[in-house]
C-alpha positions in Angstrom: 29.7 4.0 14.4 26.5 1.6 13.9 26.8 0.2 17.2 23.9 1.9 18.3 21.5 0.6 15.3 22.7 -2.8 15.5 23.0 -4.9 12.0 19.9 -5.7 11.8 18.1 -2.4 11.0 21.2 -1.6 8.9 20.5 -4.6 6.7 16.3 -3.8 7.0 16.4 0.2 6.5 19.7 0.5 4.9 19.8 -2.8 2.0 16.3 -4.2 2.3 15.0 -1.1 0.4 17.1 -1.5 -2.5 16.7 -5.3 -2.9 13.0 -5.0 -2.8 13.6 -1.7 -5.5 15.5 -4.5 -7.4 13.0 -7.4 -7.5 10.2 -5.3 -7.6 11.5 -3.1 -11.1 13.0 -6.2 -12.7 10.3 -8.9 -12.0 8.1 -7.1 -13.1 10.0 -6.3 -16.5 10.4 -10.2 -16.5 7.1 -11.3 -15.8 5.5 -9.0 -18.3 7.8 -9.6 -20.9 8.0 -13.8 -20.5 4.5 -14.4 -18.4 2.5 -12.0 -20.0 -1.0 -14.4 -19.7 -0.8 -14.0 -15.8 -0.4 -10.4 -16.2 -4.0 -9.3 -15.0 -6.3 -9.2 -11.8 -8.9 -12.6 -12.3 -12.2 -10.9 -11.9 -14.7 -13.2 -9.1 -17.5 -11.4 -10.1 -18.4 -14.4 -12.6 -18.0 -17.1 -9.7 -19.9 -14.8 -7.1 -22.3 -11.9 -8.1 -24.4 -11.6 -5.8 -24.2 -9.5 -2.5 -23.1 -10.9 0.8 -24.9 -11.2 4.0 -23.5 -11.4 7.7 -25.6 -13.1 10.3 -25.6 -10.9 13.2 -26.9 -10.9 17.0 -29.2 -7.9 15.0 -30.2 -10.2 12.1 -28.8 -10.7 8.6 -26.7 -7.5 7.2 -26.0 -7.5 3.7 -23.6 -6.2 2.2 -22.7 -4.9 -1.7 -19.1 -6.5 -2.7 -19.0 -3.5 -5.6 -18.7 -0.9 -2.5 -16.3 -3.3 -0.9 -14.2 -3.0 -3.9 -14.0 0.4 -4.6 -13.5 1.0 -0.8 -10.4 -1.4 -1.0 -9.5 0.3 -4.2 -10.0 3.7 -3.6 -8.2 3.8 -0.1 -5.0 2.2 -0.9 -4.4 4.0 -4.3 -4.8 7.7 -1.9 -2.8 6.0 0.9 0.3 5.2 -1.7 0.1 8.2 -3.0 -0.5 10.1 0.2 3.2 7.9 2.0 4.6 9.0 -1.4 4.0 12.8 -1.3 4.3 12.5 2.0 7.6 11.1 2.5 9.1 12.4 -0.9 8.2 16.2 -0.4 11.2 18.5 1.2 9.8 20.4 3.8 11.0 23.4 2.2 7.9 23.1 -0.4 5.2 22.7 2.3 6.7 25.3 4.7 6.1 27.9 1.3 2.6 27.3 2.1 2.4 27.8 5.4 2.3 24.5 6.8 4.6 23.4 9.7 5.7 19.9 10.6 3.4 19.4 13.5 0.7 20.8 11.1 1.7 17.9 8.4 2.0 15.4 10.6 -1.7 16.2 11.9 -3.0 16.4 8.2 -1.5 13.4 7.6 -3.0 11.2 10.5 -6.3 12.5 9.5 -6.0 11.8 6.1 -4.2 8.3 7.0 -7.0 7.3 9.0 -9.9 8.4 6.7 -8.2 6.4 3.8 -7.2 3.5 5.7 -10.3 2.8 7.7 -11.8 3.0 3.8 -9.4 0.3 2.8 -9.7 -1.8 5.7 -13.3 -1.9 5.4 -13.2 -3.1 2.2 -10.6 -5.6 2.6 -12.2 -7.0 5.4 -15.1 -7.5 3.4 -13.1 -8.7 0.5 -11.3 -11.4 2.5 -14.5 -12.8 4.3 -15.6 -13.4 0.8 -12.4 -14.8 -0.5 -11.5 -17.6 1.9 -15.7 -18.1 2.6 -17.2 -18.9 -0.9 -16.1 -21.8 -2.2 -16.0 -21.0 -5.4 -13.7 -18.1 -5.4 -11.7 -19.9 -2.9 -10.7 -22.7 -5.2 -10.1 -20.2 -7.9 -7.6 -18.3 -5.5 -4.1 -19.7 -4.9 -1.7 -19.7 -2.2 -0.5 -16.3 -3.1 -3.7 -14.6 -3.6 -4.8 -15.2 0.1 -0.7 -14.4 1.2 -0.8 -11.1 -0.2 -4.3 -10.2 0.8 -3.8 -10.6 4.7 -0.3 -9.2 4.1 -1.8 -5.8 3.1 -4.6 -6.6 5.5 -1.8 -6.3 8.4 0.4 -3.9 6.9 -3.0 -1.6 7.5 -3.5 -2.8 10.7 0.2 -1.4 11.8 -0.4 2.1 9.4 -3.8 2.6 11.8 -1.6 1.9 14.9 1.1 3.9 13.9 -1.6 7.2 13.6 -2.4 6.2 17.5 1.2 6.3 18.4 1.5 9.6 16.8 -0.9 11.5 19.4 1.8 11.2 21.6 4.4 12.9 19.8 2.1 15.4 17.6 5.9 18.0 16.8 6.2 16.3 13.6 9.7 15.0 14.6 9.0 11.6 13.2 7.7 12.8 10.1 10.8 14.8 9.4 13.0 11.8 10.4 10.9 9.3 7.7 11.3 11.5 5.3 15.2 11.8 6.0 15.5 8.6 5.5 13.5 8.1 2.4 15.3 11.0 0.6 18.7 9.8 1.3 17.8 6.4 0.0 16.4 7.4 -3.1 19.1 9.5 -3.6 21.9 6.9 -2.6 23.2 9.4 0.5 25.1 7.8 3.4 23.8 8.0 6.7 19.8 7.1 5.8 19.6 4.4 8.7 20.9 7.0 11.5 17.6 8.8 10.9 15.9 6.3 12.2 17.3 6.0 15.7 14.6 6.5 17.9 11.7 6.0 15.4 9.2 3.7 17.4 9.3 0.0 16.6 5.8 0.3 15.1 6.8 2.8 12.2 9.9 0.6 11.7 7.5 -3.0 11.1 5.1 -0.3 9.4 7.9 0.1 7.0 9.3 -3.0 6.9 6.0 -4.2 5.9 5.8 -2.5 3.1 8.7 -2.7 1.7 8.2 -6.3 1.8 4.9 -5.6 -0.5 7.3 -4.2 -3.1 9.5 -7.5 -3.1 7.0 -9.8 -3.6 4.9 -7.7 -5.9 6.0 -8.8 -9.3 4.8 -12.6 -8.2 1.3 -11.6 -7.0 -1.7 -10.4 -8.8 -0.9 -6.7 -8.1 0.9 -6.9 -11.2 -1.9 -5.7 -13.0 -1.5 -2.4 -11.4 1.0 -1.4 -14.5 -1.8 -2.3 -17.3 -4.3 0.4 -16.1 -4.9 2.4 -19.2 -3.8 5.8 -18.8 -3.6 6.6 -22.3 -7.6 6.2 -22.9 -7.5 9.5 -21.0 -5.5 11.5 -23.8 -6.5 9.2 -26.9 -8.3 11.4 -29.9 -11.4 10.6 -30.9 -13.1 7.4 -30.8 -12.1 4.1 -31.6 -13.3 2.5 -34.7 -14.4 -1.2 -33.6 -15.7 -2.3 -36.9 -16.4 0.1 -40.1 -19.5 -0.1 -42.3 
């Protein structure tokens, strides 16, 4: 029955997803609630505020690290959400509005690409400056620099991916990713026979990121959880010191 996948993508696609769903919920839980001192992003701005420059064959190019950020930033906050909508959404909701599956898939490889060409931009920029100024260098560790080129090449196979789908632009894949994600959020059988015939390059895509969601609650990304939502509904303002 599984010849055809082989064990590998049923261990990958099929109980990959849910050990990474494990580790990723209850490290977290765990780190916040025993290693709450780590639980924050360690600003460089202090060690390095000042802009950087490239020397190129054009002459020196300098660039501001605050766009870099909020490049980096901005772009992988709309791509999660954009894989989560994307994925999550039944195709009975989208086809209410009008839109068919060659007409998502489009929408979604322009979208995709706008975001993560914003993201790798800033990353790129990010990275030079992490592993270049000393300073911030010796105040990364070995997991700061492994999760930052992981992301770096989990965008480098999402961009990829967007040029794979010009070939197949019926929206096929799409459908088939989204299969799969549905049945294993909702414990179904038969999520990893959705992706027979999904190119390589989605599957690594994938793997990729799932990967990103196991190691998360021993990286930096932890701080992720601690962005303050509730300022947004508070009353009033907040008394700091009363006369």
């Amino acid at each position: 029955m599984f010849e055809p996948l082989g064990y590998l993508d049923m261990f990958l696609f099929g109980y990959y997803p849910y050990i990474c769903g494990a580790v990723f919920l209850l490290g977290s839980l765990i780190r916040f609630d025993r290693d709450q001192f780590t639980w924050k992003a360690h600003s460089s701005q202090i060690l390095f505020n000042e802009d950087m420059r490239f020397n190129t064959p054009f002459g020196s190019v300098r660039y501001n690290m605050r766009w870099a950020s909020n490049l980096f930033h901005v772009g992988i906050l709309l791509l999660f959400f954009g894989h989560l909508f994307g994925l999550l959404t039944p195709p009975s909701i989208y086809h209410y509005f009008g839109l068919t599956p060659p007409a998502k898939q489009l929408l979604s490889m322009i979208a995709g690409g706008i975001f993560g060409a914003m993201a790798f931009v800033g990353l790129t920029l990010l990275i030079h400056r992490r592993i270049t100024i000393p300073s911030i260098r010796a105040n990364s560790t070995r997991m700061d620099i492994f999760i930052l080129f992981l992301l770096y090449i989990q965008l480098i196979f999402g961009l990829i991916t967007i040029v794979v789908s010009l070939y197949h632009l019926d929206g096929v894949n799409m459908l088939l990713l989204g299969e799969w994600a549905k049945r294993m959020l909702t414990f179904q059988s038969g999520a990893v026979e959705a992706l027979v015939g999904i190119n390589w390059w989605y599957k690594m895509h994938l793997f990729l990121g799932l990967t990103t969601f196991l190691i998360f609650p021993f990286t930096r990304l932890v701080h992720v959880w601690s962005v303050p939502v509730w300022y947004l509904g508070r009353r009033g303002y907040q008394i700091v010191r009363q006369r």
